[in-house]
C-alpha positions, 0 to 999 in steps of 0.5 A: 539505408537508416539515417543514424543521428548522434546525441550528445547530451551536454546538459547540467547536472539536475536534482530533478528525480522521477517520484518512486511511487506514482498515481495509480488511480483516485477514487471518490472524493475522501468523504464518500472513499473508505478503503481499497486493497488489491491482490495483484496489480490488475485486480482490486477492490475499493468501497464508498458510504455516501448519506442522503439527507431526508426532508421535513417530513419524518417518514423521509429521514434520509438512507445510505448507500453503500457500494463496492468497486471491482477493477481486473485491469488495472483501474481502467474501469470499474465495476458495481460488484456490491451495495446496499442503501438503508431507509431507515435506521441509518446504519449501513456502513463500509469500514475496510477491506481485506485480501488473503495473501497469494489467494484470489479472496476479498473480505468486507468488513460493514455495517448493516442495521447496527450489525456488523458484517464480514463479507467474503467473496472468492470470484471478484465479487460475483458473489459473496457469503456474509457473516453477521458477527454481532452488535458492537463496533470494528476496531481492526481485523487480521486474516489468516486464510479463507477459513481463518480471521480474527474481528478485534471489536468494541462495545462503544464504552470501555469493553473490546472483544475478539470473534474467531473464525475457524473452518466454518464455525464462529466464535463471539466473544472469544476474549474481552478486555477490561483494562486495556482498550484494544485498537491494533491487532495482527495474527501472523498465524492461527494461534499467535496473536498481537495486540496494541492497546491503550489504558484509561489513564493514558490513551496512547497504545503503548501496551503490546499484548501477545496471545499464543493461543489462538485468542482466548488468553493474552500477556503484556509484553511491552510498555511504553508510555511515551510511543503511541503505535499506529499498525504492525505487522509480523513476518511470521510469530516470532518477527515483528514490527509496530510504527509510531507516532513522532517516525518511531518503529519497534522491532522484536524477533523473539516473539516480542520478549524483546524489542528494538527501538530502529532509527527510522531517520524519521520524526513524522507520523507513521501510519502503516508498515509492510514486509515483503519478507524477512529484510525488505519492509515499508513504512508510510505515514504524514507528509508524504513519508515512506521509507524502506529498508532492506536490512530487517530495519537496522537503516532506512532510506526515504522514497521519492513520493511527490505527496506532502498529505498523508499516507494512510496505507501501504501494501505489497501484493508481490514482491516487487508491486507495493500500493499506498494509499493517500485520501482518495488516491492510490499509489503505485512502486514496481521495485523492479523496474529501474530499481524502483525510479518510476512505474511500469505501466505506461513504459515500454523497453527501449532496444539498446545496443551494444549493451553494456557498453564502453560508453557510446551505443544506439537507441532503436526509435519505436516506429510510433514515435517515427517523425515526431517533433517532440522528443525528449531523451533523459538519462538517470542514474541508479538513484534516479536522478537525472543527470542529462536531457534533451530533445530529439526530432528524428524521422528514422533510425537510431539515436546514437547516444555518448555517455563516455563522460559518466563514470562505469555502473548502470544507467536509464534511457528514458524516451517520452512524446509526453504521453507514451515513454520508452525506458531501458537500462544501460550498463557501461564498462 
């Protein structure tokens, strides 16, 4: 027979929460590191630049090595699926990496020889087709699907253009700009177009230009001198959003007719915005800074992240599996999992019965954590704080668990050795 041991969990009340968003992977140091995107939560793909100075002697000026890294199990290990290394003018550069939503395709935006270069592979880097796109320099790029994207580019002085690419055909300097310089650009589909543009006399992005079609003309439809936009993103042509400097956040649904200035609750720099669909979004930014909402943006509610440097990234590839990127380090939120109270990976489910329950129930000990003598058993809330926490040394059977005192709603059981954890969600009634 089982020997069944009773918990009693009398420990105070704590602040302590598990952080929303947790270390996935970090790559090399931030001064090799360029960018990283993924396209499910086992599969990504991140680039690095490194110099090499050359000696004295002229006919060793130096070279640079660019590479790019394939994981398809979650980061475990890594894989050369790219490089390149120049001897000569020193012009090999890794600038950003791009996905294709719901589609198995990485695009590499680089430099090679003063050219500028669009990478695409469809297989996990096994092979690439490249894309020579000119001379000038990368401002942004927004992709639409394998056999449509858009290159915002400048000339390095006062002019910014636009190359299309549609169904195989290249087009260079689709449109330039005079007055305006361009820096932030997103094309929800293949004929409308945003972007977020600064002037000579006031280098903020405060214009919103919009282009409906598909480039080659573009109106100004927003201007505020005083917002400095950092990135934007479009659910679709008509629904959209722009982060700021100083937590600020404008939406428009008409097509940017009209804008909305939202209360971010914020007043830090907001580098990066995601939606995830109509209602639900993501925005990163300095400090350690992500907020959600889940109401198309009319509230927002901080995350737990556990970071105080700056978010330069935030992405969803599902619904539920977001990533953001600070210096060199990944992060990770399934918002799924325990509403989003602490990552998947590395938990596995606690058995937990009866459930729901009235307040007591039983926790099945995982066999690998049979007679070990440094357990801890925590409780959290549906906010994830946690409320009760103790030890446990068990050799067999169950932990039986009272939590009569709490009041009804949905509660964690989380069961760690430190290493492995075991998580599982009660209901009491």
């Amino acid at each position: 027979m089982k020997k069944l041991y009773t918990v009693i969990l009398l420990c105070a009340t704590s602040t302590i929460c598990f952080s929303q968003w947790n270390n996935f992977t970090s790559f090399l140091p931030s001064s090799d590191f360029r960018d990283v995107m993924f396209i499910s939560s086992d599969t990504g793909m991140y680039s690095t630049y490194v110099y090499y100075a050359g000696g004295p002697d002229p006919s060793n000026p130096g070279h640079g090595d660019l590479t790019v890294y394939c994981t398809k199990n979650a980061a475990q290990a890594w894989q050369t699926v790219c490089y390149n290394t120049d001897y000569n003018y020193g012009g090999v550069e890794s600038y950003a990496i791009y996905t294709v939503k719901n589609q198995h395709s990485f695009f590499h935006i680089r430099s090679w020889h003063q050219y500028l270069y669009v990478d695409k592979t469809y297989n996990g880097g096994l092979a690439w087709k490249s894309l020579e796109t000119g001379t000038l320099f990368f401002q942004d790029f927004s992709v639409i699907d394998t056999s449509h994207w858009f290159l915002l580019l400048g000339d390095g002085g006062s002019k910014y253009f636009i190359n299309k690419y549609q169904k195989g055909l290249l087009i260079n300097n689709l449109d330039s700009f005079i007055l305006e310089k361009a820096h932030v650009m997103f094309f929800p589909d293949t004929t409308t177009g945003y972007i977020a543009a600064s002037t000579a006399s006031n280098s903020n992005n405060h214009l919103i230009l919009k282009s409906v079609s598909g480039g080659t003309n573009w109106i100004n439809i927003f201007s505020d001198s005083l917002i400095n936009i950092r990135k934007m993103y479009f659910v679709n042509a008509s629904l959209g959003y722009a982060v700021a400097d100083s937590g600020k956040i404008i939406k428009t649904s008409d097509g940017g007719t009209n804008w909305q200035y939202l209360n971010s609750g914020t007043n830090k720099k907001l580098n990066s915005v995601f939606f995830i669909n109509d209602s639900v979004g993501f925005a990163a930014g300095d400090s350690g800074i992500i907020i959600r909402t889940t109401n198309g943006g009319q509230n927002w509610s901080k995350d737990i992240t556990g970071v105080t440097t700056s978010f330069s990234k935030i992405f969803f590839v599902s619904d539920s599996i977001g990533f953001a990127l600070t210096g060199s380090t990944l992060y990770i939120i399934n918002t799924n999992w325990l509403a989003g109270i602490w990552e998947i990976y590395n938990n596995k489910k606690l058995i937990i019965y009866p459930n729901p329950s009235k307040g007591e129930c039983n926790i099945t000990i995982p066999d690998e954590f049979l007679n070990e003598k440094n357990l801890t058993l925590s409780i959290y809330d549906n906010t994830g704080k946690l409320i009760r926490q103790t030890k446990v040394e068990v050799n067999t059977g169950n932990i039986k668990l009272n939590l009569e005192a709490e009041a009804k709603g949905v509660y964690y059981a989380r069961l760690s050795n430190g290493k492995k954890n075991y998580s599982g969600k009660i209901v009491l009634q």
